[in-house]
N, CA, C and O of each residue as an XYZ file, in Angstrom:
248
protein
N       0.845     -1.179      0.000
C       0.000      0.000      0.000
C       0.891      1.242      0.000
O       1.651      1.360      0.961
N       0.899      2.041     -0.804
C       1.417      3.114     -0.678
C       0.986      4.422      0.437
O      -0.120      4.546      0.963
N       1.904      5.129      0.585
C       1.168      6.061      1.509
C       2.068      7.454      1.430
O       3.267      7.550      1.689
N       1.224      8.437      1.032
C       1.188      9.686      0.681
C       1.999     10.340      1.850
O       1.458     10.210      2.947
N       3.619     11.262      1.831
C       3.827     11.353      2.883
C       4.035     13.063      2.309
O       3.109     13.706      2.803
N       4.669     13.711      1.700
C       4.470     14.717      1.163
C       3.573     15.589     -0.183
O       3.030     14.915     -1.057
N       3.527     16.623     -0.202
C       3.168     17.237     -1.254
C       4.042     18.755     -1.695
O       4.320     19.568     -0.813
N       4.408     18.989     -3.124
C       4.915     20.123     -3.358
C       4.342     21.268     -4.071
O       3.870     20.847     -5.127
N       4.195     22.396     -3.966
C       3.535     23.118     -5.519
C       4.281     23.994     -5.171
O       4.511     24.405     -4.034
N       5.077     24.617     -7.069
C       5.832     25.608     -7.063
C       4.463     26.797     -7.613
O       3.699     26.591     -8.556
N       4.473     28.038     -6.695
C       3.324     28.928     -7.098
C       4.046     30.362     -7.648
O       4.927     30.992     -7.062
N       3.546     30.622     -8.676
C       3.812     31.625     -9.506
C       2.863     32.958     -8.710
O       1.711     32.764     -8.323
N       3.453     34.066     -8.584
C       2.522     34.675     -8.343
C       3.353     36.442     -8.599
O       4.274     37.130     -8.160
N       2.060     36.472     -9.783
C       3.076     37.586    -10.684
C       4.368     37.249    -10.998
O       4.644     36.050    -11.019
N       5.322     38.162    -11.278
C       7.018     38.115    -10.954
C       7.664     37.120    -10.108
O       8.730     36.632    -10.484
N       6.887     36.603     -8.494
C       8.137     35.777     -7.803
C       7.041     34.153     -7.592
O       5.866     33.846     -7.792
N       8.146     33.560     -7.140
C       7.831     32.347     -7.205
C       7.996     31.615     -5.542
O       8.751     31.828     -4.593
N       6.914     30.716     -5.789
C       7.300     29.921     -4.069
C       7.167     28.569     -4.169
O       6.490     28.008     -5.031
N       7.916     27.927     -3.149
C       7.650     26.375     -3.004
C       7.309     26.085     -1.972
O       8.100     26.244     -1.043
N       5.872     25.492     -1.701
C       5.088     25.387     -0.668
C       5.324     23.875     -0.215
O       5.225     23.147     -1.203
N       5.548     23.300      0.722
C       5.737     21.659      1.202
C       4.933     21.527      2.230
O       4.850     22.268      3.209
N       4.209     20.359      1.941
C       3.113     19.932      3.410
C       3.721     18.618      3.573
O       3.688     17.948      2.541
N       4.201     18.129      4.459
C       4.316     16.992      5.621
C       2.931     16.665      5.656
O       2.209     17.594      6.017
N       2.445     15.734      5.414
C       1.144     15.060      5.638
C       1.665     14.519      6.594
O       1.088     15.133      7.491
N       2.506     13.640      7.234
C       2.420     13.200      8.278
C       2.667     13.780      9.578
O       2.409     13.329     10.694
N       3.241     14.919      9.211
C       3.427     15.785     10.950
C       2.407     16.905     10.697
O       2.252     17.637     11.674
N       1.593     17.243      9.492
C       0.615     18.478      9.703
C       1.747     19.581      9.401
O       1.667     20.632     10.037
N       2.612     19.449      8.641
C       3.158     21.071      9.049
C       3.015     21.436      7.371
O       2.762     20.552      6.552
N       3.231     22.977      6.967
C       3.669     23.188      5.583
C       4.566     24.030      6.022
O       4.482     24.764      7.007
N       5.921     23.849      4.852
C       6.771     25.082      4.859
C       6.474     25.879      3.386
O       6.008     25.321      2.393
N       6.823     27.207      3.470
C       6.899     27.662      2.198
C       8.341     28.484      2.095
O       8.946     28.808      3.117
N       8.795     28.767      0.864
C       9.609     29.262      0.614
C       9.465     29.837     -0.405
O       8.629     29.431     -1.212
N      10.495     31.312     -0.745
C      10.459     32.069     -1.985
C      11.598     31.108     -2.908
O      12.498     30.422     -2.424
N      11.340     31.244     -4.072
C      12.499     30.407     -5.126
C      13.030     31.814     -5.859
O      12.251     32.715     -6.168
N      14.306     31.860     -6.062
C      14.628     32.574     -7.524
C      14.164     32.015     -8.849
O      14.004     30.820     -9.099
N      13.919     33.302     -9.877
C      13.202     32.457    -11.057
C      14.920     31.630    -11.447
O      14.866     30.536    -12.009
N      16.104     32.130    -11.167
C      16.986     31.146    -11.965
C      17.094     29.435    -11.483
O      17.739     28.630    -12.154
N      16.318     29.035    -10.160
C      16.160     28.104     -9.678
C      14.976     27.555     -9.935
O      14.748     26.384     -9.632
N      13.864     28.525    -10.667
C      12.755     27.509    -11.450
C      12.996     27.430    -12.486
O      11.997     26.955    -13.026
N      13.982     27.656    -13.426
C      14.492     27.703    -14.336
C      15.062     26.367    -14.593
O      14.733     25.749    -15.606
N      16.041     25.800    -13.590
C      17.163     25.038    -13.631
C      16.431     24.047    -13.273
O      16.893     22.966    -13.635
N      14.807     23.963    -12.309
C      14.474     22.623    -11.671
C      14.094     21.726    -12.815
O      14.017     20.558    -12.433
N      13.850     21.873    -13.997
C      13.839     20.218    -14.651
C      14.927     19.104    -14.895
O      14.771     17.884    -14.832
N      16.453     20.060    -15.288
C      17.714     19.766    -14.846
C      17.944     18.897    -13.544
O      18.179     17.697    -13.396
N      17.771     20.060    -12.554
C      17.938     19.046    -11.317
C      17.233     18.100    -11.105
O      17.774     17.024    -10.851
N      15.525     18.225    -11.151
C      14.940     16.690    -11.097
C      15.360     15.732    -11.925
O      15.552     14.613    -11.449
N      15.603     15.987    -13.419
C      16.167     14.820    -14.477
C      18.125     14.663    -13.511
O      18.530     13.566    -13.126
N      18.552     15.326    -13.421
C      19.838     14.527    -12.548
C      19.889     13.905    -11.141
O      20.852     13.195    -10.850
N      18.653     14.192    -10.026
C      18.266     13.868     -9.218
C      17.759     12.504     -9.302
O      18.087     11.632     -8.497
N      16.922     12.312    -10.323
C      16.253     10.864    -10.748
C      17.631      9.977    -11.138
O      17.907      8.973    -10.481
N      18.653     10.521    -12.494
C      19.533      9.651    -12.305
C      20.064      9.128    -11.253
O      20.300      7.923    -11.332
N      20.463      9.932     -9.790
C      21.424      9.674     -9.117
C      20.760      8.834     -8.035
O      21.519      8.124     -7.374
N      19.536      8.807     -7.769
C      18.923      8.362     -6.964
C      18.566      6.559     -7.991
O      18.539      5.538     -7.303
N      18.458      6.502     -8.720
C      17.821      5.713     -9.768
C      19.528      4.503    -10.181
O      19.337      3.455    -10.798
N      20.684      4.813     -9.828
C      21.541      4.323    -10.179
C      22.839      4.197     -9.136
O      24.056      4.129     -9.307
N      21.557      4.201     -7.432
C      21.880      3.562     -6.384
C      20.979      3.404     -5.573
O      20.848      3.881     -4.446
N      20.257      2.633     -6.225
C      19.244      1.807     -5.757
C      20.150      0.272     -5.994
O      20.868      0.112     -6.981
N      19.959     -0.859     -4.846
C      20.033     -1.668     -4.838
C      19.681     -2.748     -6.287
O      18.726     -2.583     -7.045
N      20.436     -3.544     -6.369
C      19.677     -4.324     -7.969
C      19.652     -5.057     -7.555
O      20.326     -5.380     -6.576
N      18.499     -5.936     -8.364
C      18.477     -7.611     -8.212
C      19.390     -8.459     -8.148
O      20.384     -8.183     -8.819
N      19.411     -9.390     -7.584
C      19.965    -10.393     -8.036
C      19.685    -11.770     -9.390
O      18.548    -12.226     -9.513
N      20.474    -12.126    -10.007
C      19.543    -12.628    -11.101
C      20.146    -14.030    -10.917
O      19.746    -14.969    -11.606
């Protein structure tokens, strides 16, 4: 069963930008302001984030 432990939304609003995080499991949200050159760069970092996380993960054994 899976189970939902965070949520993110980056919010545009006008000119600046924020990244809002809720902890579903402790009830809390943080928010934060982003620079636009850091919403800029986040598909980068998630596509190198996924590699690095993705290519130390444990493998099967066959």
């Amino acid at each position: 069963m899976e189970t939902l432990l965070y949520t993110a939304e980056l919010i545009q609003d006008g000119g600046t930008y924020k990244l809002v995080v809720q902890d579903l499991v402790r009830d809390t949200v943080q928010t934060t302001p982003i620079p636009r050159a850091a919403v800029d760069r986040l598909p980068a970092f998630l596509s190198t984030l996924g590699a690095k996380l993705s290519s130390s993960l444990p493998r099967a054994r066959r």
